[in-house]
mmCIF file of the N, C-alpha and C atoms, coordinates in Angstrom:
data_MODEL
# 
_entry.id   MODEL 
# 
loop_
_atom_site.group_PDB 
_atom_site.id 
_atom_site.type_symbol 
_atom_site.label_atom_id 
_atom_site.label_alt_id 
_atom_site.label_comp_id 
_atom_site.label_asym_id 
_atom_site.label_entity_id 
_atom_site.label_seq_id 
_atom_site.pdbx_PDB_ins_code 
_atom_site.Cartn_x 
_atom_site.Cartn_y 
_atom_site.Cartn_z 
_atom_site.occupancy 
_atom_site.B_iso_or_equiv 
_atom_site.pdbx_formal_charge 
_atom_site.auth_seq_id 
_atom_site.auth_comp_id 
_atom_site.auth_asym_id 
_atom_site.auth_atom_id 
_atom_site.pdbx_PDB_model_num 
ATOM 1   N N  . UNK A 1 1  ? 74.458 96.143 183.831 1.00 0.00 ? 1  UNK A N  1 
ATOM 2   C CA . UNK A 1 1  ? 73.962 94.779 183.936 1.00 0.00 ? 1  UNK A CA 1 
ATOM 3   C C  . UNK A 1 1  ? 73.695 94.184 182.547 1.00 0.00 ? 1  UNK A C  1 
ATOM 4   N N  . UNK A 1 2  ? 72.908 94.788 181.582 1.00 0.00 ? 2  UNK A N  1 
ATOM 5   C CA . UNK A 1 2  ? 72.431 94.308 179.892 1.00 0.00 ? 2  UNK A CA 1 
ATOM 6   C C  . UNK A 1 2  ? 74.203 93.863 179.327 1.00 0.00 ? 2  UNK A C  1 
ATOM 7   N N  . UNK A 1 3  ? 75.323 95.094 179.409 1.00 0.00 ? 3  UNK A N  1 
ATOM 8   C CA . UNK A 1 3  ? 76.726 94.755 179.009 1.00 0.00 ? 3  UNK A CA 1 
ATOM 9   C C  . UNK A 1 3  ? 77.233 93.334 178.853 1.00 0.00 ? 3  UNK A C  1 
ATOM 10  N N  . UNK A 1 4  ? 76.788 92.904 180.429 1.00 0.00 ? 4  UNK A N  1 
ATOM 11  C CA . UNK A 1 4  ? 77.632 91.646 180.892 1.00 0.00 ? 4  UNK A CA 1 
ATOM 12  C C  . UNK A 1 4  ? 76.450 90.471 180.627 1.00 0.00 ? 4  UNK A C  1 
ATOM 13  N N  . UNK A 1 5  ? 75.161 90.804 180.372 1.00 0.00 ? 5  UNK A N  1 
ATOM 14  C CA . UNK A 1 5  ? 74.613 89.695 179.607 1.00 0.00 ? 5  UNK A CA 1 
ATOM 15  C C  . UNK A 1 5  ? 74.744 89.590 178.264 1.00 0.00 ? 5  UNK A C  1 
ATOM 16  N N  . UNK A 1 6  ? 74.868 90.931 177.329 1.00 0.00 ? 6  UNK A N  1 
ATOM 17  C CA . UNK A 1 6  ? 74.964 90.730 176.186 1.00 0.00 ? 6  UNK A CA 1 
ATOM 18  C C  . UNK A 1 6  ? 76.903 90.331 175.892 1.00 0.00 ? 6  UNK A C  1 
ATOM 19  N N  . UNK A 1 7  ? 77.361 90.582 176.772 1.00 0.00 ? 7  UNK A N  1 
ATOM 20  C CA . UNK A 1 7  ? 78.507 89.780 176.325 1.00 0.00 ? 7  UNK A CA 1 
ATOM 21  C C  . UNK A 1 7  ? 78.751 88.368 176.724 1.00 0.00 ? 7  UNK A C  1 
ATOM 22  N N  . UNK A 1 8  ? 78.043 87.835 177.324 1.00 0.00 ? 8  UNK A N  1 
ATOM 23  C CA . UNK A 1 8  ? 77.629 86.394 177.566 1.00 0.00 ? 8  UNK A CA 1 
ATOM 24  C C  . UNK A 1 8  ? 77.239 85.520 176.439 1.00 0.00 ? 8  UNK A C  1 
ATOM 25  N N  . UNK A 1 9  ? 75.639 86.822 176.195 1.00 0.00 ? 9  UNK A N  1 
ATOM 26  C CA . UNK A 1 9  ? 75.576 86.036 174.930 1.00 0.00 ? 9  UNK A CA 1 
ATOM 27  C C  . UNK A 1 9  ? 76.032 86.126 173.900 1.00 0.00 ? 9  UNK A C  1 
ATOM 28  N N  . UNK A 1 10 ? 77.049 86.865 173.636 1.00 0.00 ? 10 UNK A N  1 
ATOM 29  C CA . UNK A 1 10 ? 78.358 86.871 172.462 1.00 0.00 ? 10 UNK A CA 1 
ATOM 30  C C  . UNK A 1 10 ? 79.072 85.913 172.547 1.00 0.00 ? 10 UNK A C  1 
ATOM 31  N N  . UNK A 1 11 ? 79.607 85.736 174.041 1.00 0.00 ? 11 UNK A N  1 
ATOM 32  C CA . UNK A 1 11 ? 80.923 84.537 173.888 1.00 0.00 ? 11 UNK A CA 1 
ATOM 33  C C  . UNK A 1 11 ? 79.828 83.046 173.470 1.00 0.00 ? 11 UNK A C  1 
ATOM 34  N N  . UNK A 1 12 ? 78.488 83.149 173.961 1.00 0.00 ? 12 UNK A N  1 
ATOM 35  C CA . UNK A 1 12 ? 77.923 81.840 173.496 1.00 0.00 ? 12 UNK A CA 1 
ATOM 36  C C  . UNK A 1 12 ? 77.601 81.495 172.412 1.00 0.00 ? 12 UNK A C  1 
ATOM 37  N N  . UNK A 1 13 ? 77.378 82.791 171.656 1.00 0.00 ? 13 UNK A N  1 
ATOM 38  C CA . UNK A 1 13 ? 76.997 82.431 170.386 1.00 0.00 ? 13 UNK A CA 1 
ATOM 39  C C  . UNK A 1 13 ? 78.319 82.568 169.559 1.00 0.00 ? 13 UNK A C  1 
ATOM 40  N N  . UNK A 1 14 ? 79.752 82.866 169.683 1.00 0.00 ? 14 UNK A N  1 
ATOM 41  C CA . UNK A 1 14 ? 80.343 82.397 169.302 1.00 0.00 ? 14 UNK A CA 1 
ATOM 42  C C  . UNK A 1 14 ? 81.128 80.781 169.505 1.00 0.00 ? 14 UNK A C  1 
ATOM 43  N N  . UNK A 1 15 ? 80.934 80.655 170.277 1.00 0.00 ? 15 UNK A N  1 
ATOM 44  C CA . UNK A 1 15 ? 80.564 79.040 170.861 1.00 0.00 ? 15 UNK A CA 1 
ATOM 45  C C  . UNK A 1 15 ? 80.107 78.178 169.825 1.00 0.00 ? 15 UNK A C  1 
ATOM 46  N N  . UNK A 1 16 ? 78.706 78.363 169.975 1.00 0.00 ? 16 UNK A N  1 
ATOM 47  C CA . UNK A 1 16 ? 77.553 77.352 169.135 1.00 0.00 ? 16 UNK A CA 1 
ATOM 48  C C  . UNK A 1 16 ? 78.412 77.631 167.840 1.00 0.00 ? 16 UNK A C  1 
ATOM 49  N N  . UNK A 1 17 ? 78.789 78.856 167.377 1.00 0.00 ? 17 UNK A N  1 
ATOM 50  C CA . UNK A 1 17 ? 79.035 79.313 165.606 1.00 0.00 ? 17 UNK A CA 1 
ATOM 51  C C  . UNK A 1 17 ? 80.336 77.744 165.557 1.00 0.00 ? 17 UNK A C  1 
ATOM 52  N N  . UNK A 1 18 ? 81.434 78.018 166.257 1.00 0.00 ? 18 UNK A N  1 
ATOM 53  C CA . UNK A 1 18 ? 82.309 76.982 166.386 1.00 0.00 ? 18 UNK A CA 1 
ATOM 54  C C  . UNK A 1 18 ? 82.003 75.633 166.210 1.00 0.00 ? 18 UNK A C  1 
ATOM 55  N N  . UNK A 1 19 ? 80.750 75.650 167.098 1.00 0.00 ? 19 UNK A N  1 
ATOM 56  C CA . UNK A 1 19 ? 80.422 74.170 166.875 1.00 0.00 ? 19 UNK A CA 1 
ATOM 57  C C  . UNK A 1 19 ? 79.742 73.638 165.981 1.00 0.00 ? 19 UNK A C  1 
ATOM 58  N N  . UNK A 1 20 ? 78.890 74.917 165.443 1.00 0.00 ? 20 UNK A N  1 
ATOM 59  C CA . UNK A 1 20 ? 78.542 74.114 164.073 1.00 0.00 ? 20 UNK A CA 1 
ATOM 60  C C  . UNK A 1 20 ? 79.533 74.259 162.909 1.00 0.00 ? 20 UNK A C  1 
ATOM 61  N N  . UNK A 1 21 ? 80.463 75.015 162.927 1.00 0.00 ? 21 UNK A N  1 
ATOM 62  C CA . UNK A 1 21 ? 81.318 74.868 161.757 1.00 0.00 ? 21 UNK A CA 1 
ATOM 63  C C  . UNK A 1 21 ? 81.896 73.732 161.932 1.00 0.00 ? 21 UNK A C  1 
ATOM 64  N N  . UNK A 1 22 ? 82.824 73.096 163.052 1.00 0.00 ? 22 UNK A N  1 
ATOM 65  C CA . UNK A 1 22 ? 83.667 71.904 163.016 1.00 0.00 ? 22 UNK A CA 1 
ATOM 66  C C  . UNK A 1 22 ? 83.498 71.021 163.466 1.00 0.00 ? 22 UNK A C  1 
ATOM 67  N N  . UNK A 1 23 ? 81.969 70.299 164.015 1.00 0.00 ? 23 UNK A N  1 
ATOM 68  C CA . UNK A 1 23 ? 81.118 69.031 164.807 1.00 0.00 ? 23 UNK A CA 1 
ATOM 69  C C  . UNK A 1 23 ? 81.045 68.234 163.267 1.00 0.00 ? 23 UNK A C  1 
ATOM 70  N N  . UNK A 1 24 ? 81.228 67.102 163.890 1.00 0.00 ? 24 UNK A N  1 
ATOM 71  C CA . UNK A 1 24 ? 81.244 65.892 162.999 1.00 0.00 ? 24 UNK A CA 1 
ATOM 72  C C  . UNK A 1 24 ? 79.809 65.398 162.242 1.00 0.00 ? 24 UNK A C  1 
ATOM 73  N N  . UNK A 1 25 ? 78.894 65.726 163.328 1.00 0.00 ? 25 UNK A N  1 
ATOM 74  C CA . UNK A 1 25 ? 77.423 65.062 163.056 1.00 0.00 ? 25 UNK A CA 1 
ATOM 75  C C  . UNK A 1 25 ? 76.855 66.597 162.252 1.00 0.00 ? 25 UNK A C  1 
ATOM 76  N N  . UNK A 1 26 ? 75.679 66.322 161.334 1.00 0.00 ? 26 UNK A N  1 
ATOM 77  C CA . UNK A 1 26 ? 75.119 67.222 160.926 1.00 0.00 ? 26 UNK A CA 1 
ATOM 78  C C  . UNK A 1 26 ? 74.094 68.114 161.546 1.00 0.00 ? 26 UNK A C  1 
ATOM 79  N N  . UNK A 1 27 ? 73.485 67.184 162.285 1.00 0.00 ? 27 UNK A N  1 
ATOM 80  C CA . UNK A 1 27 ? 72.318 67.745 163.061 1.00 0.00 ? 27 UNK A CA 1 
ATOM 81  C C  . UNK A 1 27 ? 73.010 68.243 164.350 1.00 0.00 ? 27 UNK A C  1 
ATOM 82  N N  . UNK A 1 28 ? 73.750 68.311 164.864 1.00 0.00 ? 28 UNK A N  1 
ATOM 83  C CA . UNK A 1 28 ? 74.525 69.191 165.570 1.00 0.00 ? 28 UNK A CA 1 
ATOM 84  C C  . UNK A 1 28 ? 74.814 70.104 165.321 1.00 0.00 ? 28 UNK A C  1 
ATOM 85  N N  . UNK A 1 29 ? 75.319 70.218 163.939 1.00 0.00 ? 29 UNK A N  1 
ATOM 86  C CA . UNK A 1 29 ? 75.632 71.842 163.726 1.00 0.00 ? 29 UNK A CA 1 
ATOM 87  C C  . UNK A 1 29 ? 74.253 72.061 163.139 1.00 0.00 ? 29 UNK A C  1 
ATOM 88  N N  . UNK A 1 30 ? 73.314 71.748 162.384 1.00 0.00 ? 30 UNK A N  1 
ATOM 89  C CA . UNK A 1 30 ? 71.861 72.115 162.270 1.00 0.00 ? 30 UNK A CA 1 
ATOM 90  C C  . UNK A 1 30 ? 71.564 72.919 163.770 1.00 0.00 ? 30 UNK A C  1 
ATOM 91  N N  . UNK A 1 31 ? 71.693 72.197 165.027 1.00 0.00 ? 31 UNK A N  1 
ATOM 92  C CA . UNK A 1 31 ? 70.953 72.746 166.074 1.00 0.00 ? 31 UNK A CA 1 
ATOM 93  C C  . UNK A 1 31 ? 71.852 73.967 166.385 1.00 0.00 ? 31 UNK A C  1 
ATOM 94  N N  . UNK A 1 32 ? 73.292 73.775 166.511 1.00 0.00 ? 32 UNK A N  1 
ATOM 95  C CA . UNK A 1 32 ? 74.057 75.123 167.135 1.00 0.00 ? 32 UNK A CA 1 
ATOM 96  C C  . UNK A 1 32 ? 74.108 76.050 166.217 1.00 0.00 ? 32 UNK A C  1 
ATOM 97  N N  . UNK A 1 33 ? 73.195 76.097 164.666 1.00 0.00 ? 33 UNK A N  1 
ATOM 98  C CA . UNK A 1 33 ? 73.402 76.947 163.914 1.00 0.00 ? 33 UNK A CA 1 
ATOM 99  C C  . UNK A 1 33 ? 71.693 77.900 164.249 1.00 0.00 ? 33 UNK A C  1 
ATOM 100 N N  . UNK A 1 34 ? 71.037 76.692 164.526 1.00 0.00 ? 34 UNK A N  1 
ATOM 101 C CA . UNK A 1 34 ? 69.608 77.449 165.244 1.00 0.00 ? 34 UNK A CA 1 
ATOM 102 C C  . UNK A 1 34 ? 69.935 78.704 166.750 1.00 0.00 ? 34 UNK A C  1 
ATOM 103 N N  . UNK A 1 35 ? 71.181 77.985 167.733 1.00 0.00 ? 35 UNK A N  1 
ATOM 104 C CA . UNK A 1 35 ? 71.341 78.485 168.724 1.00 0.00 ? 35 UNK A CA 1 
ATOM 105 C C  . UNK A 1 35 ? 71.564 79.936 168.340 1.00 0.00 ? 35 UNK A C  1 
ATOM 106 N N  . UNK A 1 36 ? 72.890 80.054 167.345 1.00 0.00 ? 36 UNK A N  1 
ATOM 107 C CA . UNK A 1 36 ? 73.748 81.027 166.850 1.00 0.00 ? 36 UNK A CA 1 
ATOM 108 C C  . UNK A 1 36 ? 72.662 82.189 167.068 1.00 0.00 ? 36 UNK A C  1 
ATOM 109 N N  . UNK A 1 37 ? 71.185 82.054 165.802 1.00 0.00 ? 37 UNK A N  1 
ATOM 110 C CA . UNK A 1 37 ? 70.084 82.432 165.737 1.00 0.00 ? 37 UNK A CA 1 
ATOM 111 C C  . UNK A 1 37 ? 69.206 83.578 166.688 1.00 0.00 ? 37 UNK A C  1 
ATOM 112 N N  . UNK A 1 38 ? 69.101 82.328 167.506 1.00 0.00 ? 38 UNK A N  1 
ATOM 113 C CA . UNK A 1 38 ? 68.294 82.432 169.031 1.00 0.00 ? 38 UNK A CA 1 
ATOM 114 C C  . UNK A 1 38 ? 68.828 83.327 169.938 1.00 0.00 ? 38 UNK A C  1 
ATOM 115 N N  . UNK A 1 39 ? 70.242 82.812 169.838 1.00 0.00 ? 39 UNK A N  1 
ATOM 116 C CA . UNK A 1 39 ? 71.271 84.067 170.750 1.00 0.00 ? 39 UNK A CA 1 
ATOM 117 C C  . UNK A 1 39 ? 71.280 85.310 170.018 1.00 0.00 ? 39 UNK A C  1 
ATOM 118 N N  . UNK A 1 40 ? 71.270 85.718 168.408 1.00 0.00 ? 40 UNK A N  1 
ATOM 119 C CA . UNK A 1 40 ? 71.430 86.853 168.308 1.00 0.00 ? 40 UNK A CA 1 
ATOM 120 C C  . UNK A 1 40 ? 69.957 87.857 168.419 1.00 0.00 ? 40 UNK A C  1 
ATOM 121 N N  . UNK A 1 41 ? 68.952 86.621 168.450 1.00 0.00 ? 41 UNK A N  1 
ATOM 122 C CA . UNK A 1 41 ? 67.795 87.479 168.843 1.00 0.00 ? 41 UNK A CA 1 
ATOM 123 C C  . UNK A 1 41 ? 67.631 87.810 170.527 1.00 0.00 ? 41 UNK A C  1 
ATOM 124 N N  . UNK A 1 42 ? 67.982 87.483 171.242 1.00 0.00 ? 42 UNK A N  1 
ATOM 125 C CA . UNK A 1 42 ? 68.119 87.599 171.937 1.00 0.00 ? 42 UNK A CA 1 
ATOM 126 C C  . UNK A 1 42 ? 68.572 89.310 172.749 1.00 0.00 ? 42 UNK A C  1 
ATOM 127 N N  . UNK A 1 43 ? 69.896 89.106 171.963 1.00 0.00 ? 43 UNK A N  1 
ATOM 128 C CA . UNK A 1 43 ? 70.914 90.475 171.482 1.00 0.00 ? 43 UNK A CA 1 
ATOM 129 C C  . UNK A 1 43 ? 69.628 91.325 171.088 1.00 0.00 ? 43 UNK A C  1 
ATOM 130 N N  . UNK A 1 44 ? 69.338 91.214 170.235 1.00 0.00 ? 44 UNK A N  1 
ATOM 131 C CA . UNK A 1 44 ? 68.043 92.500 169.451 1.00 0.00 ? 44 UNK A CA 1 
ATOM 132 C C  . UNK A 1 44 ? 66.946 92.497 170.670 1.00 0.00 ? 44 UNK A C  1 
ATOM 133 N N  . UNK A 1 45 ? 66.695 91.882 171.413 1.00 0.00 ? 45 UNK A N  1 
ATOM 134 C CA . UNK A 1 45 ? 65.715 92.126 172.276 1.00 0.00 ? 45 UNK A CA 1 
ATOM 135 C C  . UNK A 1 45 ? 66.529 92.812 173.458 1.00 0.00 ? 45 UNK A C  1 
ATOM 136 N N  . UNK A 1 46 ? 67.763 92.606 173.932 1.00 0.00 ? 46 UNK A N  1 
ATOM 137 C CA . UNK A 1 46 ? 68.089 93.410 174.370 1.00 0.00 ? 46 UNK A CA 1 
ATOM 138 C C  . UNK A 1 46 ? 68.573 95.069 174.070 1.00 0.00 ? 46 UNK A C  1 
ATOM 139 N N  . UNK A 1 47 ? 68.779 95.158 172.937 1.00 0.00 ? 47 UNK A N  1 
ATOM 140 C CA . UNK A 1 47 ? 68.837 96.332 172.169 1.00 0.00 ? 47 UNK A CA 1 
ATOM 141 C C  . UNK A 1 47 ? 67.728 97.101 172.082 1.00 0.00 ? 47 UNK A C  1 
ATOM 142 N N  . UNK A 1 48 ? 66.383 96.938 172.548 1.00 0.00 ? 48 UNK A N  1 
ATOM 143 C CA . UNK A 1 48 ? 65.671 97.503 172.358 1.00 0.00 ? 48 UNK A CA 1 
ATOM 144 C C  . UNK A 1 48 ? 64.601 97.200 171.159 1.00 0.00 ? 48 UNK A C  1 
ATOM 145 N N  . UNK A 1 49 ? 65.101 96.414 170.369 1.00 0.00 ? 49 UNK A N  1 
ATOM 146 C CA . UNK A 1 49 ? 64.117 96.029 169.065 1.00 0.00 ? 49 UNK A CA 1 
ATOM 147 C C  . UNK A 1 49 ? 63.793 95.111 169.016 1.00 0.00 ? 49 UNK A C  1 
ATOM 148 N N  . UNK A 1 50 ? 62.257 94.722 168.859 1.00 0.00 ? 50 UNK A N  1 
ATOM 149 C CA . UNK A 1 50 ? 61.739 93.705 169.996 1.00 0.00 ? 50 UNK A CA 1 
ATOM 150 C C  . UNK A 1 50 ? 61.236 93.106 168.586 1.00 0.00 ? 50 UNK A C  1 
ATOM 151 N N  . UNK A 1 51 ? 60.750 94.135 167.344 1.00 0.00 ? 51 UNK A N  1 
ATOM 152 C CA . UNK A 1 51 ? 60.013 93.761 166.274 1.00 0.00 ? 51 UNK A CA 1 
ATOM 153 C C  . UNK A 1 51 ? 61.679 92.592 165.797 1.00 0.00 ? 51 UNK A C  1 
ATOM 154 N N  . UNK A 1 52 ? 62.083 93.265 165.567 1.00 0.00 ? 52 UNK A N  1 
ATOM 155 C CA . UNK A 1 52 ? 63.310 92.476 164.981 1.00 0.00 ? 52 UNK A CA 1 
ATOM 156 C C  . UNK A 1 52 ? 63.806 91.196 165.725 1.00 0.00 ? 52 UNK A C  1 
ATOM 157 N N  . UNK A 1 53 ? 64.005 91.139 167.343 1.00 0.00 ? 53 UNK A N  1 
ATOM 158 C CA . UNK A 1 53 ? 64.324 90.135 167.910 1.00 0.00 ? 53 UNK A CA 1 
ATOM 159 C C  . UNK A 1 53 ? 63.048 88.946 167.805 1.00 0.00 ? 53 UNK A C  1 
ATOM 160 N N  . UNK A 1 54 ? 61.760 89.057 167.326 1.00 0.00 ? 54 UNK A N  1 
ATOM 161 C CA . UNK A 1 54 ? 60.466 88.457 167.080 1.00 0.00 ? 54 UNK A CA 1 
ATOM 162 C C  . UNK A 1 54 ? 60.850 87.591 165.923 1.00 0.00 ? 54 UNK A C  1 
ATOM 163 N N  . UNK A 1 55 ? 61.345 88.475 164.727 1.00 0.00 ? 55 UNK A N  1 
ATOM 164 C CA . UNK A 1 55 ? 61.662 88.284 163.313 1.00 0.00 ? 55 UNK A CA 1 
ATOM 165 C C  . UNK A 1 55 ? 62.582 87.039 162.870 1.00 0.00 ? 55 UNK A C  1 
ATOM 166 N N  . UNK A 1 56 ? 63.912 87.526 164.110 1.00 0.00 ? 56 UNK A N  1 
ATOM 167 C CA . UNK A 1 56 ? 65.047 86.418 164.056 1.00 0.00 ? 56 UNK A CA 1 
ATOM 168 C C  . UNK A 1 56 ? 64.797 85.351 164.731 1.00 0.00 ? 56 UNK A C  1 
ATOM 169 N N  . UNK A 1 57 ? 64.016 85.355 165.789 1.00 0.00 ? 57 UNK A N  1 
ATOM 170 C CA . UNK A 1 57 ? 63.758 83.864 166.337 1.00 0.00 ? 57 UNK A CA 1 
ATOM 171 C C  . UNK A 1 57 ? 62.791 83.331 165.843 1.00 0.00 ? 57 UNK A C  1 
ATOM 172 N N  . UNK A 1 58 ? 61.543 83.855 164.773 1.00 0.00 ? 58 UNK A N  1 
ATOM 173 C CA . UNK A 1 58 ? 60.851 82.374 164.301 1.00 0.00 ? 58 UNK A CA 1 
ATOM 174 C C  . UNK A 1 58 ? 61.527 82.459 162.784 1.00 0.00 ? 58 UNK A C  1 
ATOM 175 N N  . UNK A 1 59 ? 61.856 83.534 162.246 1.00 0.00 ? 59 UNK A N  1 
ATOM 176 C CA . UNK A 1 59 ? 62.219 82.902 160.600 1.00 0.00 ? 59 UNK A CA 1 
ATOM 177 C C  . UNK A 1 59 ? 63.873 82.449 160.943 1.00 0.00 ? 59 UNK A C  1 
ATOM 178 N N  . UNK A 1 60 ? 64.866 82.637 161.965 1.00 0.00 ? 60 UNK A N  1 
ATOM 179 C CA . UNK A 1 60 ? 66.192 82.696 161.865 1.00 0.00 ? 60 UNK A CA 1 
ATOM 180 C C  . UNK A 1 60 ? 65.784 81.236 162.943 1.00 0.00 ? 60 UNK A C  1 
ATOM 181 N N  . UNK A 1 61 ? 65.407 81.034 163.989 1.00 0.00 ? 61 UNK A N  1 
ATOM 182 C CA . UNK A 1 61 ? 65.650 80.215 164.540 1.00 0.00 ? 61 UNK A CA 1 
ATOM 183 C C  . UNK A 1 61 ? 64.670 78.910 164.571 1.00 0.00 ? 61 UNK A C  1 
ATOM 184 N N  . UNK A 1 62 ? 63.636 79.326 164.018 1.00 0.00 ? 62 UNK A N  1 
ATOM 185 C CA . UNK A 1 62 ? 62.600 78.339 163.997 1.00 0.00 ? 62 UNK A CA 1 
ATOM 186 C C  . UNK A 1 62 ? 62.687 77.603 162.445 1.00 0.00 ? 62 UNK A C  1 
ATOM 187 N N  . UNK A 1 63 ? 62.405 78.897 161.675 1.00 0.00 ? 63 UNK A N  1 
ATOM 188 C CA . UNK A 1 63 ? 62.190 78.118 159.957 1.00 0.00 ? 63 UNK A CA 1 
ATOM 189 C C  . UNK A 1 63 ? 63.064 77.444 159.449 1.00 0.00 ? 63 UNK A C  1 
ATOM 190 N N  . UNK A 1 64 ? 64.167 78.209 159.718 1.00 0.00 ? 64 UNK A N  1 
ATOM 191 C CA . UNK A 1 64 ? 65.708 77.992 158.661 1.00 0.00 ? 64 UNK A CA 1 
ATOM 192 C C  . UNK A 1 64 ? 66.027 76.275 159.422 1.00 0.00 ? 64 UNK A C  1 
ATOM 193 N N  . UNK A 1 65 ? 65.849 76.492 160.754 1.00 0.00 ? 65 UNK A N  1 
ATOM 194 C CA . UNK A 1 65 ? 66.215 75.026 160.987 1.00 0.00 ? 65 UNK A CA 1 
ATOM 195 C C  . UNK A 1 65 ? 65.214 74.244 160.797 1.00 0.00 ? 65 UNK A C  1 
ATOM 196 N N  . UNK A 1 66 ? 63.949 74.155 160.633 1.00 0.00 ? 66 UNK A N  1 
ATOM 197 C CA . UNK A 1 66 ? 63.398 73.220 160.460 1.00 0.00 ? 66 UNK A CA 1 
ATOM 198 C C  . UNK A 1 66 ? 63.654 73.174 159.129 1.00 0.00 ? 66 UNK A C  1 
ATOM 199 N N  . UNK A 1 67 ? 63.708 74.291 158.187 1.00 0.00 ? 67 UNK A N  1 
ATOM 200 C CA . UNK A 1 67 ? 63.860 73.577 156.704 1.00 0.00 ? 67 UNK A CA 1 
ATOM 201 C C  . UNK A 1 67 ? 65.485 72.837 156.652 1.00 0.00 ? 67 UNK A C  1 
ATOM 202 N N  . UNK A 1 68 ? 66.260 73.362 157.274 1.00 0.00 ? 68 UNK A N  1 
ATOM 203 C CA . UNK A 1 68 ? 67.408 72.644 157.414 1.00 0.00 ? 68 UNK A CA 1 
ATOM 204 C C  . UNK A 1 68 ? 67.654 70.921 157.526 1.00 0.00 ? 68 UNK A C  1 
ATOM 205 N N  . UNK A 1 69 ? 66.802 70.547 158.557 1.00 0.00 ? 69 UNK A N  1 
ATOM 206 C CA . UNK A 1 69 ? 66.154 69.647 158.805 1.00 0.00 ? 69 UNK A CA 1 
ATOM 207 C C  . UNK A 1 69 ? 65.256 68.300 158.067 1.00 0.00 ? 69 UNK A C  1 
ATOM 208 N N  . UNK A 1 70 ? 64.266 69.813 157.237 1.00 0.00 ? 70 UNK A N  1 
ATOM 209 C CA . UNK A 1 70 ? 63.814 68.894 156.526 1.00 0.00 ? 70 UNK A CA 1 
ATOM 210 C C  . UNK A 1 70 ? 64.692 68.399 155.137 1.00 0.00 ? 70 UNK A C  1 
ATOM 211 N N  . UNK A 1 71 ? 66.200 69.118 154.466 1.00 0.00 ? 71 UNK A N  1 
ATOM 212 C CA . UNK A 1 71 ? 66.604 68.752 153.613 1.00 0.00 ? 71 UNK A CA 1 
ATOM 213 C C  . UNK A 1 71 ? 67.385 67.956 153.592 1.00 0.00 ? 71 UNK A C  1 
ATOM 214 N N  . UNK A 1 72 ? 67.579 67.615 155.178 1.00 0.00 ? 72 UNK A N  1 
ATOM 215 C CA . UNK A 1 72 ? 68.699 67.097 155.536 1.00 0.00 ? 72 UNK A CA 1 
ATOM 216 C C  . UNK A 1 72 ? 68.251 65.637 155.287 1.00 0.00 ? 72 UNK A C  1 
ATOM 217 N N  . UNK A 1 73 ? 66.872 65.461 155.812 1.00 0.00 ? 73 UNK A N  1 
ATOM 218 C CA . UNK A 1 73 ? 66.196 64.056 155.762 1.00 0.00 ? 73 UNK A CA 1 
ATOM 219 C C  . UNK A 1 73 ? 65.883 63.600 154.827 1.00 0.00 ? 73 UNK A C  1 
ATOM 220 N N  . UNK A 1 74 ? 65.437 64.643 153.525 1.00 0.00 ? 74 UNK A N  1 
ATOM 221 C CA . UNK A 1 74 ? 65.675 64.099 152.150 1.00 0.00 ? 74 UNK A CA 1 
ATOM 222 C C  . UNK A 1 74 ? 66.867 63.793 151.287 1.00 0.00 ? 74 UNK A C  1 
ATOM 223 N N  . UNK A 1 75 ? 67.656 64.447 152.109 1.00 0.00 ? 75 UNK A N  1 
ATOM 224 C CA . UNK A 1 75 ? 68.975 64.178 151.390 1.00 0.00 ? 75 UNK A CA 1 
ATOM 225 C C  . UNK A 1 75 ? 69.219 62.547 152.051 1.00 0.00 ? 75 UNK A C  1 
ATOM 226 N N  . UNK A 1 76 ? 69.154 62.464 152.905 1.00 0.00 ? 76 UNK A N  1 
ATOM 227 C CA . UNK A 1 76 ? 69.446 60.867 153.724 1.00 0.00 ? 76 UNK A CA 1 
ATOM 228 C C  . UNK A 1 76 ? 68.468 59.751 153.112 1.00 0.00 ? 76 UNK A C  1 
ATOM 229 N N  . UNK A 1 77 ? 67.357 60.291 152.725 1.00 0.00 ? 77 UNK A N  1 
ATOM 230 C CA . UNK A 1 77 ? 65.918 59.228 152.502 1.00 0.00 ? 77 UNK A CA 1 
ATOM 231 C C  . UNK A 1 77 ? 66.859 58.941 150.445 1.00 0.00 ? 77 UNK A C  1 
ATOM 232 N N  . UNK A 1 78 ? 67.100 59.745 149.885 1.00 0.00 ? 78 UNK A N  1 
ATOM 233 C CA . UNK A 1 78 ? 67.589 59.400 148.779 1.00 0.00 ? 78 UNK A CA 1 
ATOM 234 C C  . UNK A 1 78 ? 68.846 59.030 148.828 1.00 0.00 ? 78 UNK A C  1 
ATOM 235 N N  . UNK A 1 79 ? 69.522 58.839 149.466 1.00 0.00 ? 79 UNK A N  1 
ATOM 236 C CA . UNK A 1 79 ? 70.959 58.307 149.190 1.00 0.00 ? 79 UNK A CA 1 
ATOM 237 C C  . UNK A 1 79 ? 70.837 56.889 150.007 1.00 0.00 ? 79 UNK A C  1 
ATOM 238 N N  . UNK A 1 80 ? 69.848 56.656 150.656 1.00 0.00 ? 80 UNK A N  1 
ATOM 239 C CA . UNK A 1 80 ? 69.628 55.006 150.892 1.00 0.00 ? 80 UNK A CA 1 
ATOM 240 C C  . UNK A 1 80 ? 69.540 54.666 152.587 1.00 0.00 ? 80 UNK A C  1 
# 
């Protein structure tokens, strides 16, 4: 049963990876690059490593995109 979810969440998180490499808008791939994240913690929580799947979803899926986020808006607030 874990097999066929963790290969679920493989084909999805190769998905999101797709979509943030070749989506037009930025904050789109900002968010499917958070997903990418989320899904591979996910993976680690199913693996058994729960410290690590903890690790990747607030510094991999929480921080990185919000700082993502926030550079994104300074980059926009200075160019006008």
């Amino acid at each position: 049963m874990y097999i066929v979810i963790a290969i679920i969440i493989g084909i999805l998180s190769l998905i999101a990876a797709y979509v943030a490499l070749h989506h037009e808008k930025l904050t789109v791939g900002i968010i499917a690059t958070g997903l990418v994240s989320l899904f591979a913690s996910i993976l680690f929580l199913l693996l058994a490593a729960p410290d690590v799947a903890m690790t990747e979803a607030s510094i991999g899926s929480g921080l990185t995109t919000a700082i993502f986020f926030y550079v994104l808006n300074k980059i926009r607030q200075r160019n006008g």
